[in-house]
C-alpha positions in Angstrom: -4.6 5.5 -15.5 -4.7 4.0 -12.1 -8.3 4.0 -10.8 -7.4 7.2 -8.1 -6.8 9.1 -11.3 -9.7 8.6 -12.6 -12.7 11.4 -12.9 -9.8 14.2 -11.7 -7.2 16.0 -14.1 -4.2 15.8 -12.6 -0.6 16.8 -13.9 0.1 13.8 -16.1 -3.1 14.3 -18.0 -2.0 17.6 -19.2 1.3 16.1 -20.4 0.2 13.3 -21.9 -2.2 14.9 -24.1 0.5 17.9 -25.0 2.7 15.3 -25.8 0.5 13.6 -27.8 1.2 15.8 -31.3 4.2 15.4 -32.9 5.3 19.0 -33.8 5.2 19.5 -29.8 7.1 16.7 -29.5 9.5 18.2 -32.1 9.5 21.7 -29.9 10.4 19.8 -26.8 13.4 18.2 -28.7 14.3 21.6 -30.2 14.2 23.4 -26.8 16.1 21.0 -25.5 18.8 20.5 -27.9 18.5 24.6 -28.5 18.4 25.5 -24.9 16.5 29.0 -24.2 15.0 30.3 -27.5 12.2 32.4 -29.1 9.2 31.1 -31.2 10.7 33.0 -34.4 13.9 30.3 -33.4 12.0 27.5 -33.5 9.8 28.1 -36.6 12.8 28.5 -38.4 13.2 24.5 -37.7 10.0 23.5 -38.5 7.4 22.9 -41.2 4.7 25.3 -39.9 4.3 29.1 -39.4 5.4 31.1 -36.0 2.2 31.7 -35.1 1.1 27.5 -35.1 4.8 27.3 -32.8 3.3 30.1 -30.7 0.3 27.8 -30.0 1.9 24.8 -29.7 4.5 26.3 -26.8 1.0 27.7 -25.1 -0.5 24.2 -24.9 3.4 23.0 -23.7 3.2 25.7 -21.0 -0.4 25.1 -19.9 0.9 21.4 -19.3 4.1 22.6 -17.5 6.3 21.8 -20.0 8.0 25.2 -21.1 7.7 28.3 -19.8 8.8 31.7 -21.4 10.0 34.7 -20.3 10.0 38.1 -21.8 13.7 39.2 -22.5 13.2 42.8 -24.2 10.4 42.6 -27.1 11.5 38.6 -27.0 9.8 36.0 -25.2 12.4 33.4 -24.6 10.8 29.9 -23.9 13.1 26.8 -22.4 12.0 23.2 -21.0 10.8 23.3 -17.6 11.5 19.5 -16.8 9.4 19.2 -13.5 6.1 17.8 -15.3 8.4 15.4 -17.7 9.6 14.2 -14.8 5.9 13.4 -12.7 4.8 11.6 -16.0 8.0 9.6 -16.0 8.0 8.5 -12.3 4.2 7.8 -13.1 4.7 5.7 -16.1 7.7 3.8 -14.2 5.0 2.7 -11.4 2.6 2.0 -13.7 4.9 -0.2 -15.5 6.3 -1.9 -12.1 2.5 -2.5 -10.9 2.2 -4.1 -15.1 5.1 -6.1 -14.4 4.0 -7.2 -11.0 0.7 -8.4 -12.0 2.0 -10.2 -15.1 4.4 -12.2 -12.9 1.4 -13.2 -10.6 -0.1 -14.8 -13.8 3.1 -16.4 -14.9 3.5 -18.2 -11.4 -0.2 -19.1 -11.3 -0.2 -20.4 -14.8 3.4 -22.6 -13.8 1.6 -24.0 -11.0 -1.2 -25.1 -12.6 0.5 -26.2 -15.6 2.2 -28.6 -13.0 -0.7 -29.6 -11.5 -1.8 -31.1 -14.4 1.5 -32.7 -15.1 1.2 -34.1 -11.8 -2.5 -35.4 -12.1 -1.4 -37.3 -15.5 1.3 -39.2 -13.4 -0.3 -43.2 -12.2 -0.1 -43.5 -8.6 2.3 -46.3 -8.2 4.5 -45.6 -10.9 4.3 -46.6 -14.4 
């Protein structure tokens, strides 16, 4: 992370880390693809119990990722794309400030490349 980031735990951090295990990955994907659905839903898609699906959209929500709301004895969880959407605009200026620095050592590594090229050359011709 960039060094103002640092110590703190911010937004991304939460993200990052749910997004870090697969089957949350895979819940994301479902909710999306799914829309608006309940834990007993989503189990029904994957290889692990309702109760794991259950914990998985807690750590989700907790990183602002889902949220659920209780629709008769249901809790219906959907994708709350806010937080996606932080870590993406963060990961896009981290990768700008990447690409920016590795052109700095591409032009410095050109120049002295030709520097050298240069200094090999006989004054007076050859």
């Amino acid at each position: 992370m960039t060094d103002e980031h640092r110590g703190d735990t911010s937004p991304v951090d939460g993200v990052l880390a749910a997004l870090a295990d697969p089957t949350r990955r895979q819940l994301l994907d479902l909710l999306a693809e799914l829309g608006e659905v309940t834990a007993t839903t989503l189990a029904e898609h994957l290889p692990v119990s309702r109760q794991a699906v259950v914990k998985h959209l807690a750590v989700l929500d907790a990183a602002g990722l889902v949220g659920g709301h209780r629709a008769g004895r249901e809790v219906r969880y959907a994708v709350r794309p806010a937080a996606l959407n932080t870590t993406a605009r963060w990961m896009a200026a981290l990768a700008s400030d990447w690409d920016r620095r590795l052109a700095t050592i591409k032009r410095l590594a050109e120049a002295a490349e030709q520097e050298a090229a240069a200094g090999e050359v006989e004054p007076g011709g050859a």
